[in-house]
mmCIF file of the N, C-alpha and C atoms, coordinates in Angstrom:
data_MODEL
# 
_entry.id   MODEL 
# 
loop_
_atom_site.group_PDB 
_atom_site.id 
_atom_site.type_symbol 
_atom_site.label_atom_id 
_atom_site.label_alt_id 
_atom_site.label_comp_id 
_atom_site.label_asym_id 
_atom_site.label_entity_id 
_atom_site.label_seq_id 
_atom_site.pdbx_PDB_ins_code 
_atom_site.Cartn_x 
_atom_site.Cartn_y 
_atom_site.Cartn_z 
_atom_site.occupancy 
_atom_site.B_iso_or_equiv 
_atom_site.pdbx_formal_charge 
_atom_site.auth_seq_id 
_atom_site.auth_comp_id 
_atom_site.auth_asym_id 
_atom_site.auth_atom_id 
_atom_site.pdbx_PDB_model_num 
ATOM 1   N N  . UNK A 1 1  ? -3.177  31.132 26.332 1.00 0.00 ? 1  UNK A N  1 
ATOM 2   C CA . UNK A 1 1  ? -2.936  32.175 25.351 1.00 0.00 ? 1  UNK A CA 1 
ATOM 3   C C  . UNK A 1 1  ? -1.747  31.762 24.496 1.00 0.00 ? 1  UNK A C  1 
ATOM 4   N N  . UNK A 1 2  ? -2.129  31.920 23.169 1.00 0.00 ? 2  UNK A N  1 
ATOM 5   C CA . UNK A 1 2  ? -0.997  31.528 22.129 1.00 0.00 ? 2  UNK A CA 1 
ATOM 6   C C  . UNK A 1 2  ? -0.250  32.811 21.640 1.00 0.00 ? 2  UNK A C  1 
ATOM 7   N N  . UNK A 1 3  ? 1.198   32.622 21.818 1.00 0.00 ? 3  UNK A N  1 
ATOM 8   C CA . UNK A 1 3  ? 1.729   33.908 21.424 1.00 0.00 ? 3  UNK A CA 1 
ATOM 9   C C  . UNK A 1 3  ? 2.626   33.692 20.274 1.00 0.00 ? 3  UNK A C  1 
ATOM 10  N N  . UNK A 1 4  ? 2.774   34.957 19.770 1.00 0.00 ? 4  UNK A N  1 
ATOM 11  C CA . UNK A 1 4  ? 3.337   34.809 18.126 1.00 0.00 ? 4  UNK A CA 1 
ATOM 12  C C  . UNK A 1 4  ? 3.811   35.856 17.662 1.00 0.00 ? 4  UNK A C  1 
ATOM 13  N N  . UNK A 1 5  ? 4.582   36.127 17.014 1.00 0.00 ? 5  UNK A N  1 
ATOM 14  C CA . UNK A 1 5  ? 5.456   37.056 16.684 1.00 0.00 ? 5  UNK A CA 1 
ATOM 15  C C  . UNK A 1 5  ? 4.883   38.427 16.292 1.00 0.00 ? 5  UNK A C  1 
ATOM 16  N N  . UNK A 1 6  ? 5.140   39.116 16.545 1.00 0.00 ? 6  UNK A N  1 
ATOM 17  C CA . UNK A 1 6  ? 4.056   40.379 15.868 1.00 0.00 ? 6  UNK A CA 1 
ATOM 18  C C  . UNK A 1 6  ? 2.568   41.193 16.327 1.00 0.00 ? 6  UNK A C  1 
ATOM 19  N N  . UNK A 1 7  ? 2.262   39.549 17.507 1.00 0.00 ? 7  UNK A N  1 
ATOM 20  C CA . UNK A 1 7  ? 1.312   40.469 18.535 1.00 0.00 ? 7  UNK A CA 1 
ATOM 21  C C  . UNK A 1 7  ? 1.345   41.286 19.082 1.00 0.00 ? 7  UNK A C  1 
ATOM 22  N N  . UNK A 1 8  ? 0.376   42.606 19.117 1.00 0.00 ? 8  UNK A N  1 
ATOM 23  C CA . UNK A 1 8  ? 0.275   43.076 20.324 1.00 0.00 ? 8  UNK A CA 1 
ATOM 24  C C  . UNK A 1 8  ? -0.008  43.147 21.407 1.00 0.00 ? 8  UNK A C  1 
ATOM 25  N N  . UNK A 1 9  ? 0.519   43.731 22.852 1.00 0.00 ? 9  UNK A N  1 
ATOM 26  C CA . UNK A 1 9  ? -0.248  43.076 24.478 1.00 0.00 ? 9  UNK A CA 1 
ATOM 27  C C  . UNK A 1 9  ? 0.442   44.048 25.136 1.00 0.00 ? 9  UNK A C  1 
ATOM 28  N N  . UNK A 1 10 ? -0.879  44.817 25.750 1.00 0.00 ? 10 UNK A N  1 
ATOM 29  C CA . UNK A 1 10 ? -0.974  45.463 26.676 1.00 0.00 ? 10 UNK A CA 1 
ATOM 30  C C  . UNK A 1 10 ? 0.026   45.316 28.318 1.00 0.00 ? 10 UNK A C  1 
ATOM 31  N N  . UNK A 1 11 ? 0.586   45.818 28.730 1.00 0.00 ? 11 UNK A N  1 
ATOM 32  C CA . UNK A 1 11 ? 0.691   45.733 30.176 1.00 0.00 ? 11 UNK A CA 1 
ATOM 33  C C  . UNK A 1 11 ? -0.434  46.236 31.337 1.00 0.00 ? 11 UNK A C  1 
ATOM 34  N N  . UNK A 1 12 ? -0.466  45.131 31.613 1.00 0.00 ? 12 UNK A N  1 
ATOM 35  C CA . UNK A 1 12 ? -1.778  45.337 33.001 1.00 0.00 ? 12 UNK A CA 1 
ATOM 36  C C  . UNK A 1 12 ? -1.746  46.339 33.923 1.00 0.00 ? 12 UNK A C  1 
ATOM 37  N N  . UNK A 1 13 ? -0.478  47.029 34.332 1.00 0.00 ? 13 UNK A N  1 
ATOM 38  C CA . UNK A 1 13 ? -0.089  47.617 35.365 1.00 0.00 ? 13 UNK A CA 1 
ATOM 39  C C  . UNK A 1 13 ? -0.101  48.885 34.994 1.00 0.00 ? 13 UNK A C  1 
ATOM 40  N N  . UNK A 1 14 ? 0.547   49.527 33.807 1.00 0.00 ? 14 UNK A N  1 
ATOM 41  C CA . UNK A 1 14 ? 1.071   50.691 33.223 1.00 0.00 ? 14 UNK A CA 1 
ATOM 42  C C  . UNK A 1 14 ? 0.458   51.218 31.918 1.00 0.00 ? 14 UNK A C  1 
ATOM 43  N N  . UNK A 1 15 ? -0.048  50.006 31.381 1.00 0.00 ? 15 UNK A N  1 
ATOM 44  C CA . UNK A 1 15 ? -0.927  50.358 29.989 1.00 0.00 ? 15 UNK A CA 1 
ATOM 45  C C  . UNK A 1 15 ? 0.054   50.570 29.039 1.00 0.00 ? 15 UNK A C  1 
ATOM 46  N N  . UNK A 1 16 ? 0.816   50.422 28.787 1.00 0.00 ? 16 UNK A N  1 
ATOM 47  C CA . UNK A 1 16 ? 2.017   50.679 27.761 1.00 0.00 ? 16 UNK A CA 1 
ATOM 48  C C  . UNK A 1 16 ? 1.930   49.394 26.778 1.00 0.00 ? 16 UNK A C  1 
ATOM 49  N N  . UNK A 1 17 ? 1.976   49.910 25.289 1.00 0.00 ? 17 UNK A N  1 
ATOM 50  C CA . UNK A 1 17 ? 1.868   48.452 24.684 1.00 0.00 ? 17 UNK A CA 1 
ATOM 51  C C  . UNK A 1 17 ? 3.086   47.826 23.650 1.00 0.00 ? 17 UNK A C  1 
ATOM 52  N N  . UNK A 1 18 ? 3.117   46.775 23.893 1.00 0.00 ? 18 UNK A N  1 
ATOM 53  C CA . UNK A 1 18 ? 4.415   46.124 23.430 1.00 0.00 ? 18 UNK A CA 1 
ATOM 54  C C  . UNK A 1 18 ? 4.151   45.131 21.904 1.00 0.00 ? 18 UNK A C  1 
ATOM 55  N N  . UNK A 1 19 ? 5.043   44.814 21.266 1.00 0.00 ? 19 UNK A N  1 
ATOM 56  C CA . UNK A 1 19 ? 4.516   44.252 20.381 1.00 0.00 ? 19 UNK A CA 1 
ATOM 57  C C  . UNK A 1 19 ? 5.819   43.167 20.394 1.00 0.00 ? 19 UNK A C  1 
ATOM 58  N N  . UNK A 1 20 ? 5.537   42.243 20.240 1.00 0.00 ? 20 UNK A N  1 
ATOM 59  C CA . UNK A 1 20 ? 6.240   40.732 20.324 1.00 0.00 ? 20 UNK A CA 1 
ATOM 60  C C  . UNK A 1 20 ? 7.183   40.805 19.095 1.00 0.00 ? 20 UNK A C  1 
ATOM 61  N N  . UNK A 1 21 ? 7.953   40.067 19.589 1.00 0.00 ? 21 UNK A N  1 
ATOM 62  C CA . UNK A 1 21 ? 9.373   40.947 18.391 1.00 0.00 ? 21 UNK A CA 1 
ATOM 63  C C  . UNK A 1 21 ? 10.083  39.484 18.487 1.00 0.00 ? 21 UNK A C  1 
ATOM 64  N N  . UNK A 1 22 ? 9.993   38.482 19.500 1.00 0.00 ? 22 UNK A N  1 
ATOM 65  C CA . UNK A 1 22 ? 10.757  37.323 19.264 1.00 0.00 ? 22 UNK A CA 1 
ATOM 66  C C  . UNK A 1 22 ? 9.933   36.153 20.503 1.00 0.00 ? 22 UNK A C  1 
ATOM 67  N N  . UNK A 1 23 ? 9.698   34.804 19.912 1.00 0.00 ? 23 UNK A N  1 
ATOM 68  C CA . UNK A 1 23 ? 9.684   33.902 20.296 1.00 0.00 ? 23 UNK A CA 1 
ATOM 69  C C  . UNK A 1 23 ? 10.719  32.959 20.605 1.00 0.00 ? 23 UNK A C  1 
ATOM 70  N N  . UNK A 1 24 ? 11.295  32.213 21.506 1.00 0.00 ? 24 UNK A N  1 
ATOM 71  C CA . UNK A 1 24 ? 12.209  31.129 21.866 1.00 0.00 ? 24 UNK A CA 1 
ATOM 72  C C  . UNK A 1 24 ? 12.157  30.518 23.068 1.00 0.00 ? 24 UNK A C  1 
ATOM 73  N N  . UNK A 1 25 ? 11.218  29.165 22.765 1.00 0.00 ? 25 UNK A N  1 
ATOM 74  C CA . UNK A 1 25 ? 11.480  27.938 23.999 1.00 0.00 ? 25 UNK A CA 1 
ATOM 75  C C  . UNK A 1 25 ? 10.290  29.070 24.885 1.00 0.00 ? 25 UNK A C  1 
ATOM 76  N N  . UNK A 1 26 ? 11.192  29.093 25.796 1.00 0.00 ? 26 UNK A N  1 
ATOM 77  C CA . UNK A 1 26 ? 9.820   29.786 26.971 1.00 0.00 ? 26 UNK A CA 1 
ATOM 78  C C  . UNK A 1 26 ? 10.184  31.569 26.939 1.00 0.00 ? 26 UNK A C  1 
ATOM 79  N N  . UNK A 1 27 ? 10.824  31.784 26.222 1.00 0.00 ? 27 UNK A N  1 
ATOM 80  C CA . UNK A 1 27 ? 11.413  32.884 26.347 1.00 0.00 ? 27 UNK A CA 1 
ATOM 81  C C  . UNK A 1 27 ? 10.601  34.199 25.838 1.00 0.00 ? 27 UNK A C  1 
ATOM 82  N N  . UNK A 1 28 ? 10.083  35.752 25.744 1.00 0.00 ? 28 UNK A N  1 
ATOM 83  C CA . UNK A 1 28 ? 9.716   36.474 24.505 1.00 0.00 ? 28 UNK A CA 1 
ATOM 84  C C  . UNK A 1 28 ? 10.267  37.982 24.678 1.00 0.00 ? 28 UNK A C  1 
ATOM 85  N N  . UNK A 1 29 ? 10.908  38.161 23.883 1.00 0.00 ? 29 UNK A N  1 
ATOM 86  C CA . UNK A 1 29 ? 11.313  39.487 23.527 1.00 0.00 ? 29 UNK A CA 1 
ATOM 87  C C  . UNK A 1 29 ? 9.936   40.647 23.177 1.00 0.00 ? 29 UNK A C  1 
ATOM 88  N N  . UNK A 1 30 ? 9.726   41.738 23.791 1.00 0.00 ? 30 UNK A N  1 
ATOM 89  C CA . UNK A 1 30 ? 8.830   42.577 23.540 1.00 0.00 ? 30 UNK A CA 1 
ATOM 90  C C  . UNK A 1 30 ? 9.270   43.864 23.355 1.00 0.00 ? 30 UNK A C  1 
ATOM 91  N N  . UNK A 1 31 ? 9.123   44.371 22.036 1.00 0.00 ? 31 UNK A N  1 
ATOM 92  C CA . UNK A 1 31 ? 9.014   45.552 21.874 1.00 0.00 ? 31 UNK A CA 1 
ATOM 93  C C  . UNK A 1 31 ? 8.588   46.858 22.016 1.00 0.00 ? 31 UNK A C  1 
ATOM 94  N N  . UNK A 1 32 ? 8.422   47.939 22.790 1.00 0.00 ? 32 UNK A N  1 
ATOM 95  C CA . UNK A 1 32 ? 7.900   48.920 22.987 1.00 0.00 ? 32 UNK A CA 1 
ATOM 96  C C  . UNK A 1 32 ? 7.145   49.812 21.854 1.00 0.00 ? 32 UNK A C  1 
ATOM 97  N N  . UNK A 1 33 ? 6.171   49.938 21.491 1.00 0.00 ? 33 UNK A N  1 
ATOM 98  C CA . UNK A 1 33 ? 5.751   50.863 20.622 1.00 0.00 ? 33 UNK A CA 1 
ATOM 99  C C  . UNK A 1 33 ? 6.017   52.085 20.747 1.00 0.00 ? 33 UNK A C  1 
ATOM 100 N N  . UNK A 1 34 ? 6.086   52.768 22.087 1.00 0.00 ? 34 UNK A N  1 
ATOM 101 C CA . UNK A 1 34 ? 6.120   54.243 22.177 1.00 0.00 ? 34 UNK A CA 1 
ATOM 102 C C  . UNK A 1 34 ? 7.606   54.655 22.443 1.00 0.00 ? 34 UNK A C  1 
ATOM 103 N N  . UNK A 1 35 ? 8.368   53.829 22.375 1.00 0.00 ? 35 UNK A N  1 
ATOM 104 C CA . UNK A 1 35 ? 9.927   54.333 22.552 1.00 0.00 ? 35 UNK A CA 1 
ATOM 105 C C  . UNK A 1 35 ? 11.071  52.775 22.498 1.00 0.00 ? 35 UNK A C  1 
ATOM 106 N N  . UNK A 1 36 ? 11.794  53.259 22.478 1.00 0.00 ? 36 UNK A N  1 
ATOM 107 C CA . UNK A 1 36 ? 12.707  52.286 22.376 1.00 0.00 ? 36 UNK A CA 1 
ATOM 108 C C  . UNK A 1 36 ? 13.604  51.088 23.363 1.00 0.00 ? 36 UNK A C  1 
ATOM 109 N N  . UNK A 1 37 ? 12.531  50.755 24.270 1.00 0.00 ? 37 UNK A N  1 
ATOM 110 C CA . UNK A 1 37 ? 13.118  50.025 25.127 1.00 0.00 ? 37 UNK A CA 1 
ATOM 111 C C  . UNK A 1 37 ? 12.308  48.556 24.826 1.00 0.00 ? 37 UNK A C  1 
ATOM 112 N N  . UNK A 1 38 ? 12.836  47.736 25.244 1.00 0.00 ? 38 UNK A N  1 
ATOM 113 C CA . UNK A 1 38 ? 12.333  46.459 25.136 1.00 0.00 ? 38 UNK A CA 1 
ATOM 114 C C  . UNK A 1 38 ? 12.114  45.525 26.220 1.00 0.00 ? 38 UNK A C  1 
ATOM 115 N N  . UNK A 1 39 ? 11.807  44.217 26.540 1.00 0.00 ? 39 UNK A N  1 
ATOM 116 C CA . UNK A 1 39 ? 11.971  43.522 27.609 1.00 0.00 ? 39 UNK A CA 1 
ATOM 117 C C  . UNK A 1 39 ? 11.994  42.388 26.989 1.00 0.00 ? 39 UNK A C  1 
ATOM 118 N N  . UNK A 1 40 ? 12.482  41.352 27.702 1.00 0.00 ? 40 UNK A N  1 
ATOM 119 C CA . UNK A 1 40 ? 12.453  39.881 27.929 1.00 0.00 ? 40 UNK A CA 1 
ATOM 120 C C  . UNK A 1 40 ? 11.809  39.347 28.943 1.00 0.00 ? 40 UNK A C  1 
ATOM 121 N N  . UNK A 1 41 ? 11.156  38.685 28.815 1.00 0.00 ? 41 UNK A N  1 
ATOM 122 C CA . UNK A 1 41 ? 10.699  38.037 29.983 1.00 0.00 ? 41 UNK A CA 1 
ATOM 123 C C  . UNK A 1 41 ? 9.872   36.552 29.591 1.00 0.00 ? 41 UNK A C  1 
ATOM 124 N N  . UNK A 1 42 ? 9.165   35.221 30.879 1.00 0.00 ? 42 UNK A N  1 
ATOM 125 C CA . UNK A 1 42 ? 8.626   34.256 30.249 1.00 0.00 ? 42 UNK A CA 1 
ATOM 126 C C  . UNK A 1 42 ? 7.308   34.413 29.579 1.00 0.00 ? 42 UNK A C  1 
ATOM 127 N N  . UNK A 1 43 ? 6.797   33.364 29.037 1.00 0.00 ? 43 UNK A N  1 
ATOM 128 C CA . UNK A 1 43 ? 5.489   33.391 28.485 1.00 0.00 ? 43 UNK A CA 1 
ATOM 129 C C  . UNK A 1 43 ? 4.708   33.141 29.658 1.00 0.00 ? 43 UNK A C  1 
ATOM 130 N N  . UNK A 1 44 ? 5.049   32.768 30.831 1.00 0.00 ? 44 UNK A N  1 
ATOM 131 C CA . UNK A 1 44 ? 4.209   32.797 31.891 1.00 0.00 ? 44 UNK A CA 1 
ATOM 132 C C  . UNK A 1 44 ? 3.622   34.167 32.294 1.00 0.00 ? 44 UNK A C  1 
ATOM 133 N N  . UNK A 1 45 ? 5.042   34.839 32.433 1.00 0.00 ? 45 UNK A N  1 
ATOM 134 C CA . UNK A 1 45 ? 4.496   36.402 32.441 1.00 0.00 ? 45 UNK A CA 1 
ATOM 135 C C  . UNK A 1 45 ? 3.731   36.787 32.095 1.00 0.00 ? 45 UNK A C  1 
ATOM 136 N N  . UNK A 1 46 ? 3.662   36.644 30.664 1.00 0.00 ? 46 UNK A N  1 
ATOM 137 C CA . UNK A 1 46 ? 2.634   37.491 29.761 1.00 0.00 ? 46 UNK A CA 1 
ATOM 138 C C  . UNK A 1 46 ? 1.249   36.957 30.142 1.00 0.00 ? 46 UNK A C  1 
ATOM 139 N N  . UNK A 1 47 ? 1.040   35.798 30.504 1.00 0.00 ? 47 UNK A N  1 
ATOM 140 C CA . UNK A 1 47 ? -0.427  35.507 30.570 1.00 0.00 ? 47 UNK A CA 1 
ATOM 141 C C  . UNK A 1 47 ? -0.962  35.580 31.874 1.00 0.00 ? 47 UNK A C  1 
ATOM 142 N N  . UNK A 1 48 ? 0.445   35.906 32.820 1.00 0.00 ? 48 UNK A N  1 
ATOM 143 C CA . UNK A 1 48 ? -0.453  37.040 34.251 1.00 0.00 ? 48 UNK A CA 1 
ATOM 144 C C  . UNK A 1 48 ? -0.860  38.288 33.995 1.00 0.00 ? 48 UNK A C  1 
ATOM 145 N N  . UNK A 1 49 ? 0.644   39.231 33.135 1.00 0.00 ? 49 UNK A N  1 
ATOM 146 C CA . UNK A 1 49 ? 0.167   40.550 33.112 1.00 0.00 ? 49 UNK A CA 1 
ATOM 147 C C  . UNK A 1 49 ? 0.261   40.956 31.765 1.00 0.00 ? 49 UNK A C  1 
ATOM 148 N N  . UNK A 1 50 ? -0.676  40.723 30.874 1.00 0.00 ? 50 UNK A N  1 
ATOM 149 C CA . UNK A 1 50 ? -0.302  41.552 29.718 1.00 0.00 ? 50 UNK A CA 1 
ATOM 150 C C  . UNK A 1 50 ? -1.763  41.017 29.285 1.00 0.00 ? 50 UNK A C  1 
ATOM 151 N N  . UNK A 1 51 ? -2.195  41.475 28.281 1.00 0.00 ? 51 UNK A N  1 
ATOM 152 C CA . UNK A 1 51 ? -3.808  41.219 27.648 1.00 0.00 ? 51 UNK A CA 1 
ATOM 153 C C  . UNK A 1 51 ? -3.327  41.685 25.829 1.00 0.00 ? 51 UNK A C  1 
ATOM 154 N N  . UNK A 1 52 ? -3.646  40.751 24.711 1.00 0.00 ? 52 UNK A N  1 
ATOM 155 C CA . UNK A 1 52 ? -3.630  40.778 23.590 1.00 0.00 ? 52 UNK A CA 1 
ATOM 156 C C  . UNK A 1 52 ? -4.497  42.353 23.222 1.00 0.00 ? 52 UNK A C  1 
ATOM 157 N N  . UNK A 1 53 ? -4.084  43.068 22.590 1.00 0.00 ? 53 UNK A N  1 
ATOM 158 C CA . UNK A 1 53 ? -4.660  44.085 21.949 1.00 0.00 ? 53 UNK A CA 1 
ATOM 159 C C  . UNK A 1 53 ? -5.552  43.776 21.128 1.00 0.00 ? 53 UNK A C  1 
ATOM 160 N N  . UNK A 1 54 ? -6.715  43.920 20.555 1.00 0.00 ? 54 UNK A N  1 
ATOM 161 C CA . UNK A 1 54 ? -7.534  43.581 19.504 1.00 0.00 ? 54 UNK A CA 1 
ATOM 162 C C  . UNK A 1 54 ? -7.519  44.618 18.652 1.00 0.00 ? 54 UNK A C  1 
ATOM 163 N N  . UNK A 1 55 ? -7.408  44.431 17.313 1.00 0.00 ? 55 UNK A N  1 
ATOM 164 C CA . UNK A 1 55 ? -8.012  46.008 16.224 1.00 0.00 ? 55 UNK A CA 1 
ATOM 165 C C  . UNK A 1 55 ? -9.192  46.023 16.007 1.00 0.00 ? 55 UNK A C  1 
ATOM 166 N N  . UNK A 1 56 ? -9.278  46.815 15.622 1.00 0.00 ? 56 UNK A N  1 
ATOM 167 C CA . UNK A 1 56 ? -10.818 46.788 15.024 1.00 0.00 ? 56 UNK A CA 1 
ATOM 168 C C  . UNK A 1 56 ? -11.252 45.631 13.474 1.00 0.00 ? 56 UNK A C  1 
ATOM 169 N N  . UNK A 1 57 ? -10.021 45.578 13.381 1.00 0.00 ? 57 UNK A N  1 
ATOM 170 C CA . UNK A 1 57 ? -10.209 44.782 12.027 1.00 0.00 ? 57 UNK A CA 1 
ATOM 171 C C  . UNK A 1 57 ? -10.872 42.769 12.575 1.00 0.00 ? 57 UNK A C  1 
ATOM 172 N N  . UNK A 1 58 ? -10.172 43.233 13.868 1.00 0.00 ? 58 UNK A N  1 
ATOM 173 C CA . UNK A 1 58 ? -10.453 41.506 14.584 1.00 0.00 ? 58 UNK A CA 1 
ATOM 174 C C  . UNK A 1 58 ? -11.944 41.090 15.261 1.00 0.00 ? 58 UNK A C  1 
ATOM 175 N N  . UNK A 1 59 ? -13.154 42.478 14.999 1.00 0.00 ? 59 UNK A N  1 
ATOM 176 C CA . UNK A 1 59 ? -14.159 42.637 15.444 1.00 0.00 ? 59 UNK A CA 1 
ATOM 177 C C  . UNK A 1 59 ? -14.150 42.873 16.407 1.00 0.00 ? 59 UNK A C  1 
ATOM 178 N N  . UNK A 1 60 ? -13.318 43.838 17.316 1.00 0.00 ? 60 UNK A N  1 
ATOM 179 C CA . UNK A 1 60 ? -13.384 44.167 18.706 1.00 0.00 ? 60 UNK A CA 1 
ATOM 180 C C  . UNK A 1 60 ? -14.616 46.253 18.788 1.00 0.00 ? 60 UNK A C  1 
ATOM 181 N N  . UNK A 1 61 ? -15.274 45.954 18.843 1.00 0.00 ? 61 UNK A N  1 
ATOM 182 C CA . UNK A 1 61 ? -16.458 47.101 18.476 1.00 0.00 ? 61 UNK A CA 1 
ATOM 183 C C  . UNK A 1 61 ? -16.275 47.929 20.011 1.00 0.00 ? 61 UNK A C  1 
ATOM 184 N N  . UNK A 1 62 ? -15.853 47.762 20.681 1.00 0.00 ? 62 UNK A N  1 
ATOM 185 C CA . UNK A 1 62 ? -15.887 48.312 22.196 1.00 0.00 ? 62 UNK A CA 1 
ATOM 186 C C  . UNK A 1 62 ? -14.811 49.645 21.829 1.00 0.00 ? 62 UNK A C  1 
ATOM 187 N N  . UNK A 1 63 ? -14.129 49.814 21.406 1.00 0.00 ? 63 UNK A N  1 
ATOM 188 C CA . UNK A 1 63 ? -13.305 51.137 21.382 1.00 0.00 ? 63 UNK A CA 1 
ATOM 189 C C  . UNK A 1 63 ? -14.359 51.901 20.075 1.00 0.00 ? 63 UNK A C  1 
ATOM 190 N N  . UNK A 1 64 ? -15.038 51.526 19.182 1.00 0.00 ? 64 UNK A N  1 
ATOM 191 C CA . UNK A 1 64 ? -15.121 52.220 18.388 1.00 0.00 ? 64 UNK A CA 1 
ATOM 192 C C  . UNK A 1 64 ? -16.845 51.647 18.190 1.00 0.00 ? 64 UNK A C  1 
ATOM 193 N N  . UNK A 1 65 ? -17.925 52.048 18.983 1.00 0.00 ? 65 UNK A N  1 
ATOM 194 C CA . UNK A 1 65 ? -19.404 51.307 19.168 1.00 0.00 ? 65 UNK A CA 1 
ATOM 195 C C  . UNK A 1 65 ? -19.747 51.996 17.593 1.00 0.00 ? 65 UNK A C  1 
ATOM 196 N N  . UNK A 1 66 ? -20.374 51.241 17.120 1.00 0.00 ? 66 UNK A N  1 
ATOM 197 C CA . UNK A 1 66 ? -21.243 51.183 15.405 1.00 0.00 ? 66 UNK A CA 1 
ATOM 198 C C  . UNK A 1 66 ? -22.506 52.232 15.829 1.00 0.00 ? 66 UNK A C  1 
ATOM 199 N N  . UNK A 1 67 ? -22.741 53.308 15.274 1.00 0.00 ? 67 UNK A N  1 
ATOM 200 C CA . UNK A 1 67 ? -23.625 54.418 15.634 1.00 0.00 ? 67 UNK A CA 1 
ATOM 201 C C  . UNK A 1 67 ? -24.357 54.541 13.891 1.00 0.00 ? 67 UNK A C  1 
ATOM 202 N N  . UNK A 1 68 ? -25.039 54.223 13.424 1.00 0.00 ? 68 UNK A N  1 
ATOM 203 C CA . UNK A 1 68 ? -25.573 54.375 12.159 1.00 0.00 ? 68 UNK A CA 1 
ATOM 204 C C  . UNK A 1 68 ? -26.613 55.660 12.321 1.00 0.00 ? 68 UNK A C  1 
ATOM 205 N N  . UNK A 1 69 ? -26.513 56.841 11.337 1.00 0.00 ? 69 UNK A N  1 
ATOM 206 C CA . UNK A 1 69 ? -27.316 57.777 11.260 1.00 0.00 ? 69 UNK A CA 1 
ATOM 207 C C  . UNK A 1 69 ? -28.948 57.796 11.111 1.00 0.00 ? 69 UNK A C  1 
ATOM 208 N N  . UNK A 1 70 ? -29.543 58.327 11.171 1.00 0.00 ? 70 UNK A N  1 
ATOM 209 C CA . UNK A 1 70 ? -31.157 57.989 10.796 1.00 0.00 ? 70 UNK A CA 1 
ATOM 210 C C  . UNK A 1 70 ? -31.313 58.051 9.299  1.00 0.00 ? 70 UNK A C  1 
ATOM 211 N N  . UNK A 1 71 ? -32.259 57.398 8.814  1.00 0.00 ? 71 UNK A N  1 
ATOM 212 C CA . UNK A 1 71 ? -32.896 57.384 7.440  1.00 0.00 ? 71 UNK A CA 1 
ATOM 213 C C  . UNK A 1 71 ? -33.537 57.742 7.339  1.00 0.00 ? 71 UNK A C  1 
ATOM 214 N N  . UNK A 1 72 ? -34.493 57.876 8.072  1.00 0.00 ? 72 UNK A N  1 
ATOM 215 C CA . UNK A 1 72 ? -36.079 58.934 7.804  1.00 0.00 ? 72 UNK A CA 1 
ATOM 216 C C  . UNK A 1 72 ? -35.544 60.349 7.404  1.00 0.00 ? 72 UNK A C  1 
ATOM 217 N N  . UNK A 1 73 ? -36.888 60.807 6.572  1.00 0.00 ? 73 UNK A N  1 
ATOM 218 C CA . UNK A 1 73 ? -36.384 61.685 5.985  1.00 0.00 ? 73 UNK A CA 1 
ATOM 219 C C  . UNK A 1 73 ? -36.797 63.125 7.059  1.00 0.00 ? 73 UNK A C  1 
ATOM 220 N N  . UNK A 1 74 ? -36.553 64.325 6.890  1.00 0.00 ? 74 UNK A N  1 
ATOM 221 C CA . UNK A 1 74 ? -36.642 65.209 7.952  1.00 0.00 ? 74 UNK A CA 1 
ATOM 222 C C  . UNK A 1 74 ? -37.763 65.820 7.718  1.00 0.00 ? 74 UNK A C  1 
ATOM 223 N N  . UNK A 1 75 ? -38.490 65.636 8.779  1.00 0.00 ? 75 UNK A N  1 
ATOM 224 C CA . UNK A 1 75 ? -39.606 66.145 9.046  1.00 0.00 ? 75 UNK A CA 1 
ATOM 225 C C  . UNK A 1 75 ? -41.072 65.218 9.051  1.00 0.00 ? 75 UNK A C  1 
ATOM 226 N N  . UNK A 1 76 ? -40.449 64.271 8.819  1.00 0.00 ? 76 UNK A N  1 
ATOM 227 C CA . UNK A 1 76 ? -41.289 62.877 9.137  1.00 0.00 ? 76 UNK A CA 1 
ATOM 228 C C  . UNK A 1 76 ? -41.559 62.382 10.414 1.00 0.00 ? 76 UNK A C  1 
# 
């Protein structure tokens, strides 16, 4: 897993999501989205417990399944 400034990633344990706020050497600073605490910890870490967030913009369809309405007309 390649990490980079500005990602988001889940915690495995707690579900709380962090957003990458600094890269250095083996090092990464993570930001809290829902409040103001942060962590440090290695990049090893992250690729035991943490999972990249996907948006929807990245084609991740599982939070939000594509449901298209019918076309036929009513009563057909």
């Amino acid at each position: 897993m390649t990490i980079e400034e500005g990602e988001r990633l889940r915690n495995s344990f707690n579900g709380r999501v962090y957003r990458v706020k600094a890269v250095r050497n083996s090092l990464v600073v993570l930001d809290a989205e829902e409040d103001t605490s942060w962590i440090i910890t290695e990049k090893e870490i992250l690729r035991i417990f943490y999972k990249k967030v996907r948006t929807r913009d990245q084609g991740d369809g599982s939070l939000f399944p594509l449901t298209l309405p019918s076309t036929s007309p009513e009563g057909a």
